[in-house]
C-alpha positions in Angstrom: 0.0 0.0 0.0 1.1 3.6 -0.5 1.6 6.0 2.4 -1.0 8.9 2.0 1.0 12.3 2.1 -0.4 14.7 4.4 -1.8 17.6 2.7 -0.4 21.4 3.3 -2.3 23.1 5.3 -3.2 26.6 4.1 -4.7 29.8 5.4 -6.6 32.7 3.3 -6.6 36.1 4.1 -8.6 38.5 2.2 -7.8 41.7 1.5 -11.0 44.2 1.5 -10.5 47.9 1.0 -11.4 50.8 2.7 -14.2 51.8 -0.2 -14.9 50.3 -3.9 -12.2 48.4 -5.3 -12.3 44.3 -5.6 -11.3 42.3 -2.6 -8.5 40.4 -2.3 -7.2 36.9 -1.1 -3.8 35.5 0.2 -3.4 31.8 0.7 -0.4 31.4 3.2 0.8 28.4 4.6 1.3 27.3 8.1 4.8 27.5 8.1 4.8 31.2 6.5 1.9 32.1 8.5 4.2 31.1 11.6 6.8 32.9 10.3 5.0 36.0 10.1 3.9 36.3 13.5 7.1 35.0 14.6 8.6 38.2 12.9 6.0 40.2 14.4 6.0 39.0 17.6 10.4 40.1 17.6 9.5 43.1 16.6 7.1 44.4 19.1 9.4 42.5 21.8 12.8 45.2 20.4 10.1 48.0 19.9 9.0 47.5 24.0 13.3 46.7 25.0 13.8 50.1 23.4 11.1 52.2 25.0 12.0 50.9 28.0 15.7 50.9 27.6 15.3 54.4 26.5 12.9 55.2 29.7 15.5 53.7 31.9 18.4 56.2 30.5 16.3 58.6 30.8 15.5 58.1 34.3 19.2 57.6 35.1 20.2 60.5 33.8 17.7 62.5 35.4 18.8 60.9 38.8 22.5 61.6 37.7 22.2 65.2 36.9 19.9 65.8 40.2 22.8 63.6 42.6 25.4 66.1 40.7 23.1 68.7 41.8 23.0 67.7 45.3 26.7 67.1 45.4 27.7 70.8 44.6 25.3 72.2 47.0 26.9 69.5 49.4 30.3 70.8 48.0 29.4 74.3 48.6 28.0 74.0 52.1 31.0 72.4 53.3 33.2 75.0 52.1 31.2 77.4 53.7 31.3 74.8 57.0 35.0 74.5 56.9 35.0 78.6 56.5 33.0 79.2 59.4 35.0 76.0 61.3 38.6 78.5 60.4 36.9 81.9 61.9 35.8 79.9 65.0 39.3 78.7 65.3 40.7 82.3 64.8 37.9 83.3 67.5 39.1 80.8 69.9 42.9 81.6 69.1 42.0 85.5 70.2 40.3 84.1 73.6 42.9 81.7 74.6 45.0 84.6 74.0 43.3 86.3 77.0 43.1 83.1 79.1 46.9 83.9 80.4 45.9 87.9 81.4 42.9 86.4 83.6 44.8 83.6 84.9 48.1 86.2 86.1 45.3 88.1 87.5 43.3 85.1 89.7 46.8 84.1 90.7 46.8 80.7 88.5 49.6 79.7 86.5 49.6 79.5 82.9 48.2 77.1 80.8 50.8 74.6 79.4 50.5 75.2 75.9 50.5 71.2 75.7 47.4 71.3 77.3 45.8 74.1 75.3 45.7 72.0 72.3 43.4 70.0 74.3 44.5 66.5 73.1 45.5 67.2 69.5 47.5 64.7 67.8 48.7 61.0 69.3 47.9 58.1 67.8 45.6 57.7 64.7 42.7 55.1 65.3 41.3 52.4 62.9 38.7 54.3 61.1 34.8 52.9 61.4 33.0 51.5 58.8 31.3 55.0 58.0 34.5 56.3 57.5 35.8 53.8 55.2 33.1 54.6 53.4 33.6 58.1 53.4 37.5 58.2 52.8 36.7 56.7 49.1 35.6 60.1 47.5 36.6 64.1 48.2 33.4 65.1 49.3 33.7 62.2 52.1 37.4 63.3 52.8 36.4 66.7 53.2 33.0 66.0 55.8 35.7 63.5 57.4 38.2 66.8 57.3 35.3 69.0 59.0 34.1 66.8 61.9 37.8 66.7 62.7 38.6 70.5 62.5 35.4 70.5 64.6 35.7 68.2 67.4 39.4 70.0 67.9 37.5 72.8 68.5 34.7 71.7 70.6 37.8 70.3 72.8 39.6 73.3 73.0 36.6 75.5 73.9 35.6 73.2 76.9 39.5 73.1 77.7 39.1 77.0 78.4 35.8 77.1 79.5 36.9 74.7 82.5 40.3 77.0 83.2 37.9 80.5 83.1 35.6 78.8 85.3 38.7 78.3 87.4 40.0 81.3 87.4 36.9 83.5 88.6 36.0 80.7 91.2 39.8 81.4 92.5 38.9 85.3 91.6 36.2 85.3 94.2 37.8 83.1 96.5 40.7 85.8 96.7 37.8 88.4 96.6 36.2 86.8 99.5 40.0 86.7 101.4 40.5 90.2 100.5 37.4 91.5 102.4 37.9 89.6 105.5 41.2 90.8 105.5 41.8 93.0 108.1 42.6 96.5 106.6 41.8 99.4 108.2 42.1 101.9 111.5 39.1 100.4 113.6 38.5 103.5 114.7 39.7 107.5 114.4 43.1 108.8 116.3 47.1 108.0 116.4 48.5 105.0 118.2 50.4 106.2 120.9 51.5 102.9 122.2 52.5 99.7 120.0 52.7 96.2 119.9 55.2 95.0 122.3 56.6 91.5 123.8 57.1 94.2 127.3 56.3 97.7 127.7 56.4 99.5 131.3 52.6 99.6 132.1 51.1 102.8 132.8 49.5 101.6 136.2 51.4 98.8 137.4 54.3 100.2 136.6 56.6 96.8 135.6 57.1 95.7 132.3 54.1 93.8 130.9 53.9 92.1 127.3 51.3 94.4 125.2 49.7 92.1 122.3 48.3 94.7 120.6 47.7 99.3 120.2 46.3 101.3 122.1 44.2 104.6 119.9 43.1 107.3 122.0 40.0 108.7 121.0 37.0 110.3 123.0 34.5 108.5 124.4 31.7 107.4 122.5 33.7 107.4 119.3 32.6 104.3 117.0 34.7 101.3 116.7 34.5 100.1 113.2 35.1 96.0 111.8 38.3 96.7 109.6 37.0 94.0 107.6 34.7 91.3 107.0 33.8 89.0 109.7 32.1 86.7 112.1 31.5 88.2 115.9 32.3 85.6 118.1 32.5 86.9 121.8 30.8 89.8 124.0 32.5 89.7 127.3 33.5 91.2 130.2 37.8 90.8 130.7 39.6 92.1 134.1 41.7 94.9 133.2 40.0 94.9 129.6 36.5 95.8 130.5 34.2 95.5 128.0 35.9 93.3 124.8 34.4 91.7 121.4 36.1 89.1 119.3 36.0 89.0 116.0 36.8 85.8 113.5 37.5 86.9 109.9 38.4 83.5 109.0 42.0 82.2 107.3 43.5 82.1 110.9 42.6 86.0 111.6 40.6 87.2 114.7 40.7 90.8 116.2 39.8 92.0 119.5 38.5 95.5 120.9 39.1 96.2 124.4 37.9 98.9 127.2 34.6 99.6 124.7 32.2 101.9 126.7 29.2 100.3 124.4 29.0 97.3 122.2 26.9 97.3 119.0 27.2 93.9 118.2 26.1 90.5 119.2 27.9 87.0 119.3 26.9 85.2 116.2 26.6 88.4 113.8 27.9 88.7 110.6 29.5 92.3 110.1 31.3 94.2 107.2 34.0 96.3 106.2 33.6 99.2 107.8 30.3 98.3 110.2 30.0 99.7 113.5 30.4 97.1 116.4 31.3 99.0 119.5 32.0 102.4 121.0 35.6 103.6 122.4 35.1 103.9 126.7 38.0 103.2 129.4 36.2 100.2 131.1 38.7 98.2 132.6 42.3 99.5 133.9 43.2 102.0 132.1 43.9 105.6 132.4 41.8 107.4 129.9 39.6 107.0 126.7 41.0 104.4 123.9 40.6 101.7 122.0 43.2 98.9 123.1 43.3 96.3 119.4 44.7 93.3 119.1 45.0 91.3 116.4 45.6 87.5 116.2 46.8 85.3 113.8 47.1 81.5 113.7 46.7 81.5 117.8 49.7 84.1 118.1 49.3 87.8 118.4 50.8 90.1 115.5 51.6 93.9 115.2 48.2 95.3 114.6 50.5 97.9 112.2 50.4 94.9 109.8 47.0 95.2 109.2 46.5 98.5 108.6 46.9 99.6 105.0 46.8 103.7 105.3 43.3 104.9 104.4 43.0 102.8 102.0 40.1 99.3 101.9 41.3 96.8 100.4 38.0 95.0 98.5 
């Protein structure tokens, strides 16, 4: 028997126009047919790839120019950063310039100029992760240059701020010494008789030690604190009569002896200057005056040491 051939399969397409004119028909086979939308099918696939390839350049270029964009305005701000980071430095220069001036004048040493770069320098550490990232390209280098430049002068700022702070609290500690400082003539006259280890006594007649002066003055004349202080006694002495005590602190107390009045109370603060008793002759003595005594570490001084002309010393 002979083996039936299968026949070619065939497809028509017919033609009609848009008005008169005859129609017409195409007979194409399977395998052109196939062809033909295999062909058509390519080209709508490379007419898609190169809209889209063409949308995706142009959103990377858009995204390009606007990163470019933000890196010189990044750029310029940090230019303008570092700028303002050298004027602060030039500021701080000026007032670390003036740290020396307040120190002489609290009393402090200088600052070791070591210390006033406030831990610039020493060993470089490992950089972080961030950094690494950051030391790959300039604009990186130069944030990494900033923060640098910056924390240098964040160090250096509290570094003075800590050693002003130290100088005015030593400022008004010495201020504070200074006005409890005895300073002044506790009360108006001459000193007709001075400090002495032994003087012949003007009514016993044999030499007795004198720990202090003796200020005539008339009776009722004010007795005046020569400096800030702290009374401590109000008392009744033989031969010094009526007597206060006063504690200025640092090792210093004054006494006031043969008062006619006292102002003052034990416990009461008093200034400079203040009024605290009146001169009388109470106890022996053998007329109106103010007997002071001045005492300093538990051992009696020259009162003369003590008083600094007309002058208050604040």
């Amino acid at each position: 028997m002979k083996k039936k051939l299968n026949p070619v399969r065939k497809w028509t397409v017919v033609l009609v126009p848009d008005g008169a004119g005859a129609s017409r028909e195409v007979q194409l086979s399977s395998r052109a047919l196939k062809t033909i939308l295999i062909g058509a099918g390519a080209f709508v696939l490379i007419a898609v790839s190169g809209v889209f390839t063409a949308v995706t350049e142009r959103i990377e270029r858009s995204q390009l120019d606007r990163l470019q964009h933000q890196n010189q305005t990044l750029a310029a701000e940090l230019a303008t950063m570092q700028t303002r980071i050298t004027h602060l430095g030039d500021t701080i220069g000026s007032i670390t310039g003036f740290e020396d001036d307040i120190r002489l004048l609290a009393g402090l040493p200088a600052t070791d100029p070591e210390i006033q770069q406030a831990g610039v320098g020493g060993p470089v550490e490992p950089l972080s992760a961030a950094d690494q990232v950051l030391s790959g390209f300039g604009l990186g280098r130069a944030a990494m240059s900033s923060r640098e430049n910056l924390d240098g002068l964040i160090r250096r700022a509290r570094l003075l701020a800590a050693s002003y702070r130290e100088a005015v609290d030593t400022m008004e500690a010495n201020r504070s010494m200074l006005e409890r400082l005895p300073s002044i003539m506790p009360t108006a006259g001459f000193i007709t008789s001075g400090f002495s280890q032994a003087r012949m006594h003007p009514v016993f007649h044999r030499p007795m030690p004198h720990p202090g002066i003796d200020i005539p003055a008339p009776k009722g004349t004010p007795i005046l604190a020569p400096a800030n202080a702290r009374v401590t006694k109000v008392e009744v002495q033989s031969g010094y009569g009526n007597i206060v005590t006063l504690d200025h602190g640092n090792g210093i107390v004054t006494r006031y002896a043969h008062c006619s009045e006292i102002i003052v109370r034990p416990g009461q603060t008093v200034e400079r200057g203040e009024e605290i008793a009146r001169v009388g002759d109470t106890g022996v003595t053998t007329n109106y005056h103010l007997h002071y005594e001045v005492m300093v570490d538990g051992r009696w001084v020259d009162p003369r040491r003590f008083i600094f002309g007309d002058v208050i010393v604040d």
